[in-house]
C-alpha positions in Angstrom: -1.4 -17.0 6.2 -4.9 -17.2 5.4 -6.3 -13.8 4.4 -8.8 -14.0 7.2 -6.3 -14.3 9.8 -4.0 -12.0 8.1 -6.8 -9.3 8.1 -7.5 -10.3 11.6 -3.6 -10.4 12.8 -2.9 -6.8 11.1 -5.9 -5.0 13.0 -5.0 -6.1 16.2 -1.4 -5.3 15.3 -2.2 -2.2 13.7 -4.4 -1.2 16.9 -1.7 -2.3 19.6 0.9 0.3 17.3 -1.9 2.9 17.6 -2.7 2.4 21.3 1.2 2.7 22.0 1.8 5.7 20.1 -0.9 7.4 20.8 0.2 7.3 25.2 3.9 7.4 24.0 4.8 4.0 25.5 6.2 2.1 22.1 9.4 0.8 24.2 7.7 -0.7 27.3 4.8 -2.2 24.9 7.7 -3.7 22.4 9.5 -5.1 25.7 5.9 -6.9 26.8 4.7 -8.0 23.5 8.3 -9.5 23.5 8.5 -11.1 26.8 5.1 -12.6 26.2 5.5 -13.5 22.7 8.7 -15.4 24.3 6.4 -17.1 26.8 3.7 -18.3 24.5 5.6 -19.6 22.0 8.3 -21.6 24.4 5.1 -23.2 25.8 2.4 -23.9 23.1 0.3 -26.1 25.8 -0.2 -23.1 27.6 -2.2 -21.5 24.3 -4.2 -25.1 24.4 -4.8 -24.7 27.8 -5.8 -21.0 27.7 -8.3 -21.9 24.9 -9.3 -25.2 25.9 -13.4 -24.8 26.7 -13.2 -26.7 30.3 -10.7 -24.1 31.8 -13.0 -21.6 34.2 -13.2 -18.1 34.0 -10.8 -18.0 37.4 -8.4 -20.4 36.5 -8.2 -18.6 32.9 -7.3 -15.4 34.9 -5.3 -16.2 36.9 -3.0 -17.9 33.9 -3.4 -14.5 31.8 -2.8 -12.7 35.4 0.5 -14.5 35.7 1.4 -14.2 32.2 1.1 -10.4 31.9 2.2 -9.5 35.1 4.1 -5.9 35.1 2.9 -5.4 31.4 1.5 -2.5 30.6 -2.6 -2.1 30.4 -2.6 -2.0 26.9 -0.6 -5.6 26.2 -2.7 -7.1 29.2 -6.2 -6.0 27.4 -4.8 -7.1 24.4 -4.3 -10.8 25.6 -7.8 -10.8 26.8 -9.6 -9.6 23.9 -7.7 -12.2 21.8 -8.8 -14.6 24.4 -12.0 -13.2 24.1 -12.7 -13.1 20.4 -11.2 -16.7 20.6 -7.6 -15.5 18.7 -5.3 -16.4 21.3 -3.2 -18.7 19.0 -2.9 -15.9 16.7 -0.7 -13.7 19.4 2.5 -14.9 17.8 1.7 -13.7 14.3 -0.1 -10.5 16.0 3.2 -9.2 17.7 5.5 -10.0 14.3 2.8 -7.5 12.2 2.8 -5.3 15.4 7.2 -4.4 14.5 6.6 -5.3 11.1 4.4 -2.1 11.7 6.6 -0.5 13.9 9.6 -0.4 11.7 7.9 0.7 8.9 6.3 3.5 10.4 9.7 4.9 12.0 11.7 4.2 8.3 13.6 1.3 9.9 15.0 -1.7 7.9 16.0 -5.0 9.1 18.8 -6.8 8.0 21.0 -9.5 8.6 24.7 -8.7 7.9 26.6 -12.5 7.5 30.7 -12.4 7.4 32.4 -15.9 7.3 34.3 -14.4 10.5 33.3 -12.2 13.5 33.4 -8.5 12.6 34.6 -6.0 15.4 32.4 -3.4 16.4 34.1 -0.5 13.6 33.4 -3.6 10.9 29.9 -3.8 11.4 29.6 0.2 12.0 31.3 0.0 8.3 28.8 -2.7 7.0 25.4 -1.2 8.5 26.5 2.1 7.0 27.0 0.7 3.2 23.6 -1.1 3.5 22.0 1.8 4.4 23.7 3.8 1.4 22.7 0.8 -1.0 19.3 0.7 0.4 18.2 4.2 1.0 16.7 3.3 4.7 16.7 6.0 7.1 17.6 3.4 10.2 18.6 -0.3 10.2 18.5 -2.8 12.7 21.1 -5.2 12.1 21.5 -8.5 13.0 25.0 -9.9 12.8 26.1 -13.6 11.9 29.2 -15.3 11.4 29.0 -18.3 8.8 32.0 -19.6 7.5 30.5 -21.7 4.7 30.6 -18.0 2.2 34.4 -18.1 2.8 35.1 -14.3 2.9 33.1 -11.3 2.1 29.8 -10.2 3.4 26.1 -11.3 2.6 23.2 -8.5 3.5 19.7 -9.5 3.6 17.0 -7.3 4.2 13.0 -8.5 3.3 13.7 -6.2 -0.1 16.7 -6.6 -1.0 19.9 -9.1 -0.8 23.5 -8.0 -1.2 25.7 -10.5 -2.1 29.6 -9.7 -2.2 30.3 -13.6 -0.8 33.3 -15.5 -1.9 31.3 -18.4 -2.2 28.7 -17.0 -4.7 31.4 -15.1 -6.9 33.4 -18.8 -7.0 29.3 -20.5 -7.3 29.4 -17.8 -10.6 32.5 -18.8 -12.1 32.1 -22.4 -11.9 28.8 -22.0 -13.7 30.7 -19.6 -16.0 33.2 -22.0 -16.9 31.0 -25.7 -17.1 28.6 -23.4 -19.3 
């Protein structure tokens, strides 16, 4: 990301978190940015067609009317002042910072916890508790995946760090071990 989008993406983010916080509506703003994130990026004509320079002022409306219908003031203002400032195509990249933000501010971790079979709900009770021992996060938010290609074991993956207890790596380590 360019640093002038990146600077532009994380104050809009940054404000949305603020605004949110500040009236004590992070859930229902999370759900809209979602829903809407969802939207835009299913149909990327509609972000051509918000931005394009022959749509009128009503027609433009009425699109952002229809796309933030039910969301709260705050999500529906943002979408206009992007629209505004001419940063529509950046919404995508504003709602990622906006619960990169989020999570970071209430001490939660994301991770993604891969078993080469499904794990039953005390399994992954058991695996989001050792990452949050081996990381030292406060909350996680765990994402579970089955991918039978690591053969047994477990692979956590957070953005810092990556826990690899695979059967396929340790085999991966002895091969390379043992052809030198």
């Amino acid at each position: 990301m360019a640093k002038q989008k990146e600077k532009i993406v994380n104050q809009y983010a940054q404000a949305i978190l603020a605004c949110a916080d500040e009236h004590d509506v992070l859930e229902n703003i999370s759900a809209d940015l979602l829903a809407i994130r969802s939207v835009v990026v299913a149909e990327p004509k509609l972000t051509s067609l918000l931005t394009a320079q022959t749509i009128s002022d009503a027609d433009q409306g009425g699109l952002v009317d229809a796309l933030t219908q039910g969301a709260d003031n705050a999500v529906v203002n943002l979408v206009k002042i992007l629209l505004a400032h001419h940063h529509f195509a950046y919404l995508p990249a504003v709602v990622d910072r906006f619960f990169d933000l989020y999570q970071q501010s209430q001490g939660i971790q994301a991770v993604t916890i891969t078993t080469a079979v499904e794990a039953d709900e005390d399994q992954k009770e058991r695996l989001s508790n050792a990452f949050k021992k081996q990381s030292g996060a406060k909350k996680i938010q765990a994402t579970y995946k089955v991918d039978q290609d690591i053969i047994g074991g477990v692979v956590m993956q957070s953005k810092s760090l990556l826990i690899d207890g695979s059967l396929q790596s340790k085999i991966a380590k002895m091969r390379a071990e043992l052809l030198g």
